[in-house]
C-alpha positions as CSV (number, residue, x, y, z in Angstrom):
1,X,73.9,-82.1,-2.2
2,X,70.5,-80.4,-1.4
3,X,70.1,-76.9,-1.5
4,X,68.3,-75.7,1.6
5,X,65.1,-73.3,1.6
6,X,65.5,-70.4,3.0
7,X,62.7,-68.3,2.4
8,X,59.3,-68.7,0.5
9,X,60.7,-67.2,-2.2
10,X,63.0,-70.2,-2.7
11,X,59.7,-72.3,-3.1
12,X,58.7,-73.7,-6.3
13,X,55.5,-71.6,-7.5
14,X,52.7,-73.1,-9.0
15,X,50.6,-71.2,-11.8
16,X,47.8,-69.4,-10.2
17,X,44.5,-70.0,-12.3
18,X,42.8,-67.1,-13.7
19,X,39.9,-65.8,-11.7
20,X,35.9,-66.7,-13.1
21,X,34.2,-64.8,-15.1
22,X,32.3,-62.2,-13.4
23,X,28.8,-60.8,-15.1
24,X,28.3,-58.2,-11.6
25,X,31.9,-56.8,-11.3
26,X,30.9,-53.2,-13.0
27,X,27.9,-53.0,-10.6
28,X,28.1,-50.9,-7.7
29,X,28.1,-52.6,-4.4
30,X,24.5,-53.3,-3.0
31,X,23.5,-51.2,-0.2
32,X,22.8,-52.9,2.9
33,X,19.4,-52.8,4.2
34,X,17.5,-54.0,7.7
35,X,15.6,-57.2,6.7
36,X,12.0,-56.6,6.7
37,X,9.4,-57.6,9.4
38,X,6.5,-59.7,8.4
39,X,3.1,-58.6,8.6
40,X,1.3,-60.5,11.2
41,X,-2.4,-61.1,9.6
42,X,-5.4,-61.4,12.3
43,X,-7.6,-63.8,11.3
44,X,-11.4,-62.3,11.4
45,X,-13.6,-63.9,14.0
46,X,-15.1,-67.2,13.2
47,X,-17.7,-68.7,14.8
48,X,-17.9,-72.4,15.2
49,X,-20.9,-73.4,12.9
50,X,-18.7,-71.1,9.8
51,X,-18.5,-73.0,7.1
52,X,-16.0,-72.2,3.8
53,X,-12.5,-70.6,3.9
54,X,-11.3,-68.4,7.2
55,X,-10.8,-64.6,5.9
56,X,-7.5,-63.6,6.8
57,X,-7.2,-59.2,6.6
58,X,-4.1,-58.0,6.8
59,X,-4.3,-53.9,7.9
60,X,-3.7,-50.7,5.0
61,X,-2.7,-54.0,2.3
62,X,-5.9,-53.0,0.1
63,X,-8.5,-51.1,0.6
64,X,-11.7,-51.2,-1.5
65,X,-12.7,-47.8,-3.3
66,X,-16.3,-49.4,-4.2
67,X,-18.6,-51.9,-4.2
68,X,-21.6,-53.4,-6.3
69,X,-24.3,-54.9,-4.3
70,X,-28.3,-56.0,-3.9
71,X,-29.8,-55.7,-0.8
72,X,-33.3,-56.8,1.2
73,X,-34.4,-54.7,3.8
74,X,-37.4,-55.3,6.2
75,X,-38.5,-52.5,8.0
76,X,-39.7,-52.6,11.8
77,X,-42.0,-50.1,13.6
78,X,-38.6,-48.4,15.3
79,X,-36.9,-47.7,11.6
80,X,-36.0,-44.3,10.6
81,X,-39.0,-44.2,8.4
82,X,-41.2,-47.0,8.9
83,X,-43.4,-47.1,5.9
84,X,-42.9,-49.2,2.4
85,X,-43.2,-47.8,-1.0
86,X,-45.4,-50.6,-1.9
87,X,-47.6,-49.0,0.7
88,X,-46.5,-45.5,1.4
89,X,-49.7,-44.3,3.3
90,X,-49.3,-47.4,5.4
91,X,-47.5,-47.5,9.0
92,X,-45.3,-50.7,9.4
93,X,-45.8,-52.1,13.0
94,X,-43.5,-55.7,12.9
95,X,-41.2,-55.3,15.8
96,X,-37.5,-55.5,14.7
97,X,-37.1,-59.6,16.0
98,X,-40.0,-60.4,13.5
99,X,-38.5,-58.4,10.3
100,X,-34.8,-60.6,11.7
101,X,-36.9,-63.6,11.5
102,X,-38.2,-63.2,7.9
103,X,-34.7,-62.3,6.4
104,X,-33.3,-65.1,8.7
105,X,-36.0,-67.3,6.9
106,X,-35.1,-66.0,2.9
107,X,-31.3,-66.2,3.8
108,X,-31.7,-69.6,4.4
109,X,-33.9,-70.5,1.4
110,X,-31.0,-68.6,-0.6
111,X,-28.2,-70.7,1.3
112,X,-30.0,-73.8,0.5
113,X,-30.4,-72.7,-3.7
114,X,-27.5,-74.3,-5.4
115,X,-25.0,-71.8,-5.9
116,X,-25.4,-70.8,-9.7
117,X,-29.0,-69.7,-8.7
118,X,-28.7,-67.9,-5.6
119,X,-28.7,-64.6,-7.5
120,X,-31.6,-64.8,-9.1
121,X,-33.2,-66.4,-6.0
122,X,-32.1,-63.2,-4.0
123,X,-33.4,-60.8,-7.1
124,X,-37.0,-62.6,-6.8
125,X,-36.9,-62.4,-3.0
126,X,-35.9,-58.6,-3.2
127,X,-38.5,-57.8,-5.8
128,X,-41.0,-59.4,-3.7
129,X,-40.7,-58.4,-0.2
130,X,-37.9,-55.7,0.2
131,X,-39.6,-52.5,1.6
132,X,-37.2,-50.1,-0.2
133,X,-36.9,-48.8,-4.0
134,X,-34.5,-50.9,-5.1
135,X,-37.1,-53.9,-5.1
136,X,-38.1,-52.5,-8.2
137,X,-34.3,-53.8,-9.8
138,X,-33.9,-56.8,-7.4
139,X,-32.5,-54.6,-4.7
140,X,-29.8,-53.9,-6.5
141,X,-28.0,-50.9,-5.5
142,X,-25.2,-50.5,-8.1
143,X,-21.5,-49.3,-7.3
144,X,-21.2,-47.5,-4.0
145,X,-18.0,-45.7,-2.4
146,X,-17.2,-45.6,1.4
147,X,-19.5,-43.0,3.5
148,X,-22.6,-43.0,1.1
149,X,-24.7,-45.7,3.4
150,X,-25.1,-46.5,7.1
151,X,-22.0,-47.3,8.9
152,X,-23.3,-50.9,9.6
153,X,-24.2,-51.5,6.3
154,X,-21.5,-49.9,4.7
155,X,-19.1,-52.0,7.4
156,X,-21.0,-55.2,6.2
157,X,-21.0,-54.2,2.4
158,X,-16.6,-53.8,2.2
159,X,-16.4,-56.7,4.4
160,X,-18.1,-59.2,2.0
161,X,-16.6,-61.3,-0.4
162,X,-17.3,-61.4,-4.3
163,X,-20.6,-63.3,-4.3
164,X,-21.1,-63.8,-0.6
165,X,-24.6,-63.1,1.3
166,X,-24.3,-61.5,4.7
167,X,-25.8,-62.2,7.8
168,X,-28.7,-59.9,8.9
169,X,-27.3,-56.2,9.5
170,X,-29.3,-53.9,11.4
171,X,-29.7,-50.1,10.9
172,X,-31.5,-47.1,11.2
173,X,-33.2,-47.9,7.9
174,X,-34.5,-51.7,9.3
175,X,-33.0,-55.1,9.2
176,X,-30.6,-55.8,5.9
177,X,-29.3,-58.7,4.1
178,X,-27.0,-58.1,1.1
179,X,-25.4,-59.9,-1.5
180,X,-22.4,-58.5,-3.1
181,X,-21.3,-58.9,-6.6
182,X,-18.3,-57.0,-7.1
């Protein structure tokens, strides 16, 4: 006859198999941390006739220490000092909607240069009708940190892309446009 079970330790036993090899088992336990929030980017203001890629700025993620631009500036009769080294005994007397309208003028003629010539189409329109010293070097202005030009033309300068010409920026100095290269 049939011996009954009686307890699990009647059962037959099957070999256990030997655990997996395990590279981590030294390694202290990981801590457990909070998963982290995204960043939510705002996207910069675009206006509808924009053309190229949307600029998306994310707060504190990097912040420029300098930059490298050329500039044009057209002074108007209300400018901090409205005279031109090209004619320093001279008084300018263009309103500030006339010097918007010549930059808005060469901006285009720049836009319209194919895109391996706009710097040197921006150097001969700086040399030619910028009212400041730098027309001497093709407005160029070299590096520059934060705080060493006019809020609104520092604000425009950082905001700029490598090889990207602004829109006209107006300051005490007159009516800019600048092209960044670094």
């Amino acid at each position: 006859p049939a011996k009954a079970v009686t307890s699990a330790a009647d059962l037959p036993t099957k070999p256990r198999p030997k655990p997996a090899f395990d590279p981590y088992a030294d390694l202290p336990a990981a801590k457990a941390t909070a998963p982290r929030k995204p960043v939510a980017a705002a996207a910069a203001p675009r206006p509808d006739d924009a053309k190229g890629p949307v600029k998306v700025f994310t707060p504190g993620l990097f912040k420029l220490e300098q930059v490298h631009c050329l500039h044009i500036v057209r002074k108007h009769k209300d400018s901090r000092n409205p005279t031109s080294w090209r004619h320093p005994s001279k008084k300018i007397t263009r309103s500030r909607d006339d010097a918007t309208g010549e930059l808005e003028t060469m901006r285009k003629k720049i836009l319209t240069a194919p895109s391996h010539r706009r710097r040197s189409v921006f150097i001969e329109l700086a040399k030619k009708f910028s009212e400041c010293g730098s027309a001497k070097k093709g407005g160029d202005l070299g590096f520059f940190r934060r705080g060493k030009m006019s809020p609104p033309f520092e604000a425009a300068a950082f905001n700029l892309d490598v090889n990207e010409l602004s829109k006209t920026i107006a300051s005490s100095a007159g009516v800019h446009l600048i092209l960044r290269l670094a």
